[in-house]
C-alpha positions as CSV (number, residue, x, y, z in Angstrom):
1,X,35.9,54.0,-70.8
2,X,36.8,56.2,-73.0
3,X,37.3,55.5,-77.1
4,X,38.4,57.3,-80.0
5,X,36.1,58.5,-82.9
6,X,37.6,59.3,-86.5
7,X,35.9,62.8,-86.7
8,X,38.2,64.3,-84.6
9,X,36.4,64.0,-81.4
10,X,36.9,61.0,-78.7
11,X,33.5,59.9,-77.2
12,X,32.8,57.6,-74.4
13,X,29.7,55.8,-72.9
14,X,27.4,54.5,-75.8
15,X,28.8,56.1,-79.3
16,X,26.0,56.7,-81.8
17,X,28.9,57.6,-84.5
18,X,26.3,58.0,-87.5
19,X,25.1,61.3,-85.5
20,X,28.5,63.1,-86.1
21,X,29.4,64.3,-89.6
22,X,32.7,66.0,-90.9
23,X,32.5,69.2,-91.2
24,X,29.3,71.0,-92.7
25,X,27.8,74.2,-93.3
26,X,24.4,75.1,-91.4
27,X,21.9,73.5,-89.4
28,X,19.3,73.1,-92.4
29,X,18.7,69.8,-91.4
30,X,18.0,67.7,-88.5
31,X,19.6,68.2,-84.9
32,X,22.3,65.6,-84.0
33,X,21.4,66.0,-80.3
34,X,19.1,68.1,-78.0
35,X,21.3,69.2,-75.8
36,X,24.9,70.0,-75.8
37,X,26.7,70.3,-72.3
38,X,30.0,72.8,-72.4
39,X,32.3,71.4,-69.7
40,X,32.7,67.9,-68.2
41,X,33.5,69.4,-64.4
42,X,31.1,68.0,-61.1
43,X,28.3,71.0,-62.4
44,X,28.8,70.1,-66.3
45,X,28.7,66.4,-65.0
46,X,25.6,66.8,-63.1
47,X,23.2,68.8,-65.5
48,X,24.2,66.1,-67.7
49,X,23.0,63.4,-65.8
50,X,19.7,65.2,-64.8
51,X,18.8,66.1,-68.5
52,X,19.3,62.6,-69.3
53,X,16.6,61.9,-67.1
54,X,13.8,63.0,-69.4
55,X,12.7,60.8,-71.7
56,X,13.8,61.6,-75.3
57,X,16.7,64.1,-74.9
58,X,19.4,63.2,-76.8
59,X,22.3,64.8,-74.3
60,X,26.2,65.4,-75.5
61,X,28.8,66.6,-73.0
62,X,31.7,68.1,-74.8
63,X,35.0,68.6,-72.6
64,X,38.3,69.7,-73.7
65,X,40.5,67.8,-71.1
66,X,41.4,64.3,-71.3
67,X,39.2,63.2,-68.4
68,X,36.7,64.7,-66.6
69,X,36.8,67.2,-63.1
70,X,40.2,67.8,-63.6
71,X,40.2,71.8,-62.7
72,X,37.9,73.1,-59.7
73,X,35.9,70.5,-59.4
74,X,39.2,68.7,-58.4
75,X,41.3,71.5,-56.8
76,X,39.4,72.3,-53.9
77,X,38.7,71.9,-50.5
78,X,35.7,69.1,-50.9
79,X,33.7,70.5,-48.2
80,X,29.9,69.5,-47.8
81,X,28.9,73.7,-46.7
82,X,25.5,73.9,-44.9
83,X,24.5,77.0,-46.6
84,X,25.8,79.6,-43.6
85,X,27.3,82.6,-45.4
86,X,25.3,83.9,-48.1
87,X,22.2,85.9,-48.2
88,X,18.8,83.9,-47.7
89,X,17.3,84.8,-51.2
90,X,20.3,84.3,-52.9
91,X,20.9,81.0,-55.5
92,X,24.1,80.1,-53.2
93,X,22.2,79.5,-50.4
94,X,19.1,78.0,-52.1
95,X,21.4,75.5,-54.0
96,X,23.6,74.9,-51.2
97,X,21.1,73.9,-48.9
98,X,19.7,71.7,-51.5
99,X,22.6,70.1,-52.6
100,X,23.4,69.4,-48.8
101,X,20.9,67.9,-48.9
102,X,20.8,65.2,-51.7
103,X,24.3,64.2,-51.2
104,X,23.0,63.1,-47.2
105,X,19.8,61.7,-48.0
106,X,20.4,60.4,-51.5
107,X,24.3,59.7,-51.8
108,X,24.8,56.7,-49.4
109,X,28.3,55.2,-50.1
110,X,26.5,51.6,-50.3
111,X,24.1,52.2,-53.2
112,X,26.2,54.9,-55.0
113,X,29.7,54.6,-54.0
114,X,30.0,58.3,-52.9
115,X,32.1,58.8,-50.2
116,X,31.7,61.7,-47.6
117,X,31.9,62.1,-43.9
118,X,29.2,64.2,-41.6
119,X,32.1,65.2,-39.5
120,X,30.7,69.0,-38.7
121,X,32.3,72.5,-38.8
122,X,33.2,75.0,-36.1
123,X,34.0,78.6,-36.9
124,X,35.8,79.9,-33.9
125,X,36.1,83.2,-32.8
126,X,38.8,84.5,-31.1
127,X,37.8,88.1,-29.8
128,X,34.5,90.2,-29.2
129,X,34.1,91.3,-32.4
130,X,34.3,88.2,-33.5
131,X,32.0,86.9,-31.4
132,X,29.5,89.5,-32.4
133,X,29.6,88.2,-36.1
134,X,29.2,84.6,-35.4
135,X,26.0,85.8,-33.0
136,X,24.6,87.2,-36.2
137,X,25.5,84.4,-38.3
138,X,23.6,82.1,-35.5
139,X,20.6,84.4,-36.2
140,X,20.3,84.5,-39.5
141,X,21.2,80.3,-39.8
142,X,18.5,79.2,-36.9
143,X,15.7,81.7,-37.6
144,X,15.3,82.3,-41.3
145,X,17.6,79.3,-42.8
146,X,16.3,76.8,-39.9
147,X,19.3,75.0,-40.0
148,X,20.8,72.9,-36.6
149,X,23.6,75.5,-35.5
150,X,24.5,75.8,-32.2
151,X,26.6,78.8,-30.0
152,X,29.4,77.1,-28.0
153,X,31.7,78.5,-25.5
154,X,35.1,78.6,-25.4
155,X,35.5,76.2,-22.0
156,X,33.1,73.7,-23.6
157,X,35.3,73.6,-26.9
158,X,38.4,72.9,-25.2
159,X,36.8,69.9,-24.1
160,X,35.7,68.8,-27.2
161,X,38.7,69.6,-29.3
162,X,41.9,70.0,-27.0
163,X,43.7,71.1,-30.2
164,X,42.1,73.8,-31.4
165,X,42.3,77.2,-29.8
166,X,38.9,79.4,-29.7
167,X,39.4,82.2,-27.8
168,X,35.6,83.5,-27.1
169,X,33.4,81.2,-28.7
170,X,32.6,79.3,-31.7
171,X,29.3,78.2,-34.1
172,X,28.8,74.5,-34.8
173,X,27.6,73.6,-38.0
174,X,27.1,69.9,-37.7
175,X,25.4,69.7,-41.3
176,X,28.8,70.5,-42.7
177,X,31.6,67.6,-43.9
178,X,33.7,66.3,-46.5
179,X,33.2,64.6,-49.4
180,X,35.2,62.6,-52.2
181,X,35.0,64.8,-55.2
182,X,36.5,62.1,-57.0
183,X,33.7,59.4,-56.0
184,X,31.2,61.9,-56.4
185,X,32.6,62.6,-60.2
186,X,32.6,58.7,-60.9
187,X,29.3,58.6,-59.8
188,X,28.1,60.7,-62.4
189,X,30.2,59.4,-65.5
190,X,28.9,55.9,-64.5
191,X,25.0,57.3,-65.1
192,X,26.0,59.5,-67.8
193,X,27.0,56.1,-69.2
194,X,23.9,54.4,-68.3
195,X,22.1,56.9,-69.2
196,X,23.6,56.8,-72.8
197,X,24.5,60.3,-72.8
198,X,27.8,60.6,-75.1
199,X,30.8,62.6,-73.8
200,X,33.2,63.9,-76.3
201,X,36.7,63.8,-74.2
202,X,39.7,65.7,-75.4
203,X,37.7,68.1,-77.2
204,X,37.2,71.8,-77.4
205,X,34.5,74.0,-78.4
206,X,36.0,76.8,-80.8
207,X,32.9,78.5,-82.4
208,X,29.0,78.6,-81.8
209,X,26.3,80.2,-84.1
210,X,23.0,80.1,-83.4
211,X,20.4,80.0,-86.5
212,X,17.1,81.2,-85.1
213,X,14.6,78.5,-85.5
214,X,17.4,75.7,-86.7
215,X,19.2,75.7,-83.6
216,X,23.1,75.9,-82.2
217,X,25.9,75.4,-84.7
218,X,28.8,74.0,-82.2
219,X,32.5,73.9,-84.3
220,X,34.8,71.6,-82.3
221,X,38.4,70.3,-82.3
222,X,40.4,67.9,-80.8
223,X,42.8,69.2,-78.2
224,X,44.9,65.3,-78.0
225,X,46.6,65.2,-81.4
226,X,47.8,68.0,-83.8
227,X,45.3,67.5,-86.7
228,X,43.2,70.3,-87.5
229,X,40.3,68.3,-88.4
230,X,37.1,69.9,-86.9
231,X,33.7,68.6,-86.4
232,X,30.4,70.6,-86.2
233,X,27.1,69.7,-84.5
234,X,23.8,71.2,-84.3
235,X,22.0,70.9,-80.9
236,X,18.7,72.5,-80.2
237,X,19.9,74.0,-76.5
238,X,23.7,74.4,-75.4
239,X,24.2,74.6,-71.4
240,X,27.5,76.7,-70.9
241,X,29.7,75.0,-68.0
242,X,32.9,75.4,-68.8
243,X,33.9,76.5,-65.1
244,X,37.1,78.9,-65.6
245,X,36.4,79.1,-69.5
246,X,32.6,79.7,-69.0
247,X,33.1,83.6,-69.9
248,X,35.3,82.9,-73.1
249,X,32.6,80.7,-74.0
250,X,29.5,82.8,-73.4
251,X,31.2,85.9,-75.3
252,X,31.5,83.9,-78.6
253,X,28.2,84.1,-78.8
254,X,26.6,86.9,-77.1
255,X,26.8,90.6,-78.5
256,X,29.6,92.5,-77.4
257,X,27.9,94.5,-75.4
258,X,26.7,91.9,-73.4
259,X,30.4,90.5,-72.8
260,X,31.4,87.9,-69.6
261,X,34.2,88.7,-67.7
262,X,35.5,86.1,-64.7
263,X,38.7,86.4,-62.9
264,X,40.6,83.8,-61.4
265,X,40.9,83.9,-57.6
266,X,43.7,81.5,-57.2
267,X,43.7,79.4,-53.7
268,X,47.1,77.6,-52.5
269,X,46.7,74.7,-49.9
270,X,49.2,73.3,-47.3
271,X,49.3,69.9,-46.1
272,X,50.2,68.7,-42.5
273,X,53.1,66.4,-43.0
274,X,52.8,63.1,-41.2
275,X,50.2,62.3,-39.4
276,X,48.8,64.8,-37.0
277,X,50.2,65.0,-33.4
278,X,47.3,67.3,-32.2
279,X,44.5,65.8,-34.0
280,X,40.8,67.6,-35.0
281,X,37.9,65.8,-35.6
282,X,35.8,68.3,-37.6
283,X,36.6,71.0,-39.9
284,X,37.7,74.6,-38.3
285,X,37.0,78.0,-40.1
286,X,38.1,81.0,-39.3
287,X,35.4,83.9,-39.1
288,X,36.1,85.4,-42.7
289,X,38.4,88.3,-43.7
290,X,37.1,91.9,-44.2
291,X,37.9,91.5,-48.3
292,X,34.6,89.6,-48.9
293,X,36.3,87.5,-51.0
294,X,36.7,84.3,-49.2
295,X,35.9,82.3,-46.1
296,X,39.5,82.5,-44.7
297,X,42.4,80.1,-45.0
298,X,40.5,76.8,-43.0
299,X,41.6,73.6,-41.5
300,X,40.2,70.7,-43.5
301,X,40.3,66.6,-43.2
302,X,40.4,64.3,-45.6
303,X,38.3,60.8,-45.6
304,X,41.6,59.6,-44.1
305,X,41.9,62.1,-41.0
306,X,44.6,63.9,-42.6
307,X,44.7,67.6,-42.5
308,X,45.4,70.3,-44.5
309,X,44.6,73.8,-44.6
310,X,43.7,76.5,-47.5
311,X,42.7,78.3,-49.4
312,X,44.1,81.5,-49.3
313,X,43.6,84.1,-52.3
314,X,45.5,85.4,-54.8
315,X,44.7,86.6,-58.5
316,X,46.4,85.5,-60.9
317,X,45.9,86.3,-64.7
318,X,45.7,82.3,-66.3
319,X,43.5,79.9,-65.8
320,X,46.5,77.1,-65.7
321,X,48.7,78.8,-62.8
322,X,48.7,75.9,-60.6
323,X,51.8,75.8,-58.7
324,X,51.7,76.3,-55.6
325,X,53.0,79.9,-54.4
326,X,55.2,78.8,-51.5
327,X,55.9,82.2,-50.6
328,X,52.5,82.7,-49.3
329,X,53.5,80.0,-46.5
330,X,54.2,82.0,-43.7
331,X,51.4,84.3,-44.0
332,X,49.4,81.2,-43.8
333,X,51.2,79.5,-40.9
334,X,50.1,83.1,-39.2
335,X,46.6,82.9,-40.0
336,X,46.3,78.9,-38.7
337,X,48.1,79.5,-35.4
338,X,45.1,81.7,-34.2
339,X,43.3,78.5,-34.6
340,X,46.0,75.9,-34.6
341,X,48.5,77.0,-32.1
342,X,50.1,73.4,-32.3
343,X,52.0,73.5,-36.4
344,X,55.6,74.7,-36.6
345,X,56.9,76.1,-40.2
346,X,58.6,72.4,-40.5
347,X,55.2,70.8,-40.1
348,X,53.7,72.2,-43.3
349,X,54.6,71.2,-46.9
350,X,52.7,72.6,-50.1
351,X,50.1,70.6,-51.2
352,X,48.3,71.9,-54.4
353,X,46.4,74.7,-55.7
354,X,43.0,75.7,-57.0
355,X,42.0,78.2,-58.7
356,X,38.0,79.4,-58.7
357,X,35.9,81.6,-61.1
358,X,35.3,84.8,-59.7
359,X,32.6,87.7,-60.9
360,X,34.6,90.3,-58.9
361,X,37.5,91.4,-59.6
362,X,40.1,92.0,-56.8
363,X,39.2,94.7,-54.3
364,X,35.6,94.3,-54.9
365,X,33.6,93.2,-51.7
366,X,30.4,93.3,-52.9
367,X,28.2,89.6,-53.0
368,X,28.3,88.2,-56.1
369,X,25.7,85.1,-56.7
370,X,25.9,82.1,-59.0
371,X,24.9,83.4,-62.7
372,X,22.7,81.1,-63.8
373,X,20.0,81.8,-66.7
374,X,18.5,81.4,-70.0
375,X,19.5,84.3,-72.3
376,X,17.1,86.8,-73.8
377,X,17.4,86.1,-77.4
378,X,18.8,83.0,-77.1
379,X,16.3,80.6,-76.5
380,X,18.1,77.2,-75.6
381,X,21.3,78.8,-74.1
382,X,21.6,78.0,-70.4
383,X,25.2,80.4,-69.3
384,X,26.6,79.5,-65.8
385,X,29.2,81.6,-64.3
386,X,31.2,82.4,-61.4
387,X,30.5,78.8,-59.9
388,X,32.7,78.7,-57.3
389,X,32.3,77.7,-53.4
390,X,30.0,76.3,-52.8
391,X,29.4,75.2,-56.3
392,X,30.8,71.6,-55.2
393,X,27.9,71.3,-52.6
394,X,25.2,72.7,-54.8
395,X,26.6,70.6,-58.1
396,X,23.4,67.9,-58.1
397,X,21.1,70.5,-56.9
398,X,22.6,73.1,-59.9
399,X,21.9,70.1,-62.2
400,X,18.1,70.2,-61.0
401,X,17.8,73.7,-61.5
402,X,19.0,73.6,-65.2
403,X,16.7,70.6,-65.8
404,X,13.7,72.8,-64.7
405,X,14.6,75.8,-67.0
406,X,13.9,73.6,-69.8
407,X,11.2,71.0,-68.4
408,X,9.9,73.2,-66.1
């Protein structure tokens, strides 16, 4: 779907070429499009396709890959989350819940080829203390987020899944499942293409200016051939969701004092080779480790019934470390047998690796929300960052909340 344009850039969908000039020097005159999306992942994808909505926006999305979703948005774990872990007033669990929402109610596989699977979610406990988190998790999930959780014991879970070990008791989350990020991401370039928004593939954003009154001055090049021809756009608003590089984009236009920094939590996965011998039916989660930094290495499925099992956390200093740190195996074969008594070393293989944007830096427990807003003296400029779990769940629902920040 995608096809070259001479000015450096390669657009797909509908190409309105006359709006992109060579290179020039201010905004002074007209805007070549309302507003300009940085980064083509699931969250850049959906604001996209929301702002295309509204009748006369005239909607770019400008990604410097050679497709779309090719970082977190496709390195991940593609669980549906029900919204359990976060504080009540927080965006995560707003969106979340949200976003769980839409993709059950509004994502049938039949009129939108998205595929997912309700399947559900235990997180099992395996001692007392243990036990007395998941009681307060119960709490906070049934009374204040009135979501469908349920306590089960540990003689009732054995019957329902003979494979899984829980020790004193487990919560069920049957709003939680999987989904196909990569149905979900086709989903969106399809109506971005309906929708006539153009998407500028294989291109990279390398300066912004903003002229108050006249708008954002955007400098691009193309990242998929060694010319160093640029192209530079006005837009009248710029929406920052460039995932991993949302910082590095936010600081080239914000005062330095007012600087982004994100660090990249890096999550290895393992795979079950062959098909399972002790199968699960739903995913199984671990209560969370003390570091506040993730929800524990897990046991997924796939839309297949295969399973697999990450992430765990490490921090790594580039954004592009994907290979998978096979040395982290064993402490990971540790972790799942307190769940997953049934996998032997031989049974796991290394699958792939994610890595997420993180506000904290390592060692820092504290709760760190989604970063989403308008800057002050910036009018226009939408900056998202630190969009990481569950920013796959709460992707359509982020795209909603952008669209109301400018149409209210």
């Amino acid at each position: 779907m995608f096809t070259p344009l001479k000015s450096a850039l390669i657009l797909g969908g509908s190409v309105r070429t006359k709006l992109w000039r060579g290179l020039v020097s201010s905004c002074s005159g007209n805007v070549d499009f309302s507003h300009a999306v940085i980064g083509g992942g699931i969250v850049g994808l959906s604001i996209a396709f929301e702002l295309s909505k509204i009748a006369g926006n005239r909607v770019v999305l400008i990604e410097k890959n050679t497709a779309p979703g090719l970082e977190t948005s496709s390195r991940n774990s593609e669980v549906i989350h029900a919204g359990l872990y976060y504080p009540p007033d927080s965006l995560k669990t707003q969106l979340c819940l949200e976003g769980n929402n839409i993709i059950y109610t509004e994502l049938t596989q039949l009129k939108t080829g998205v595929e997912w699977n309700k399947c559900g979610k235990w997180i099992v406990a395996q001692n007392g203390h243990e036990a007395a988190y998941l009681n307060k998790l119960y709490e906070k999930a049934s009374r204040q987020l009135n979501l469908p959780v349920e306590m089960i014991s540990s003689s009732f879970a054995r019957q329902k899944e003979p494979y899984v070990e829980v020790k004193a008791a487990a919560l069920s989350s049957p709003t939680s499942g999987i989904i196909s990020s990569h149905s979900l991401i086709q989903y969106l370039i399809t109506n971005l293409d309906i929708n006539g928004v153009d998407v500028a593939i294989g291109t990279e954003l390398i300066g912004m200016n903003y002229n108050r009154g006249a708008g954002y001055e955007l400098l691009c090049k193309s990242v998929v051939n060694s010319s160093d021809e640029t192209v530079e756009i006005c837009v009248e608003n710029v929406i920052n969701a460039g995932g991993l590089f949302a910082h590095t984009i936010s600081n080239m236009l914000l005062p330095e004092h007012r600087h982004k920094q994100q660090y990249f939590g890096k999550g290895n996965y393992f795979a079950l080779s062959g098909r399972p011998s002790a199968p699960v039916n739903r995913l199984v989660y671990p209560v969370p480790p003390q570091n506040g930094q993730s929800l524990g290495t897990h046991l997924t499925i796939d839309m297949d019934g295969q399973i697999r099992f990450g992430p765990d956390l490490e921090f790594v200093s580039s954004p592009s470390d994907y290979e998978v740190n096979s040395s982290n195996m064993e402490h990971a074969l540790r972790a799942i047998r307190n769940y997953y008594p049934h996998v032997a070393a031989q049974d796991l293989q290394p699958a792939y690796s994610g890595i997420r944007p993180k506000l904290g830096q390592p060692g820092d427990k504290t709760f760190k929300d989604f970063y989403i807003c308008e800057e002050d003296g910036f009018p226009g400029f939408v900056n998202l960052l630190g969009i990481e779990s569950p920013g796959l769940t709460s992707s359509l629902a982020i795209g909603r909340y952008v669209r109301k920040i400018y149409h209210g």
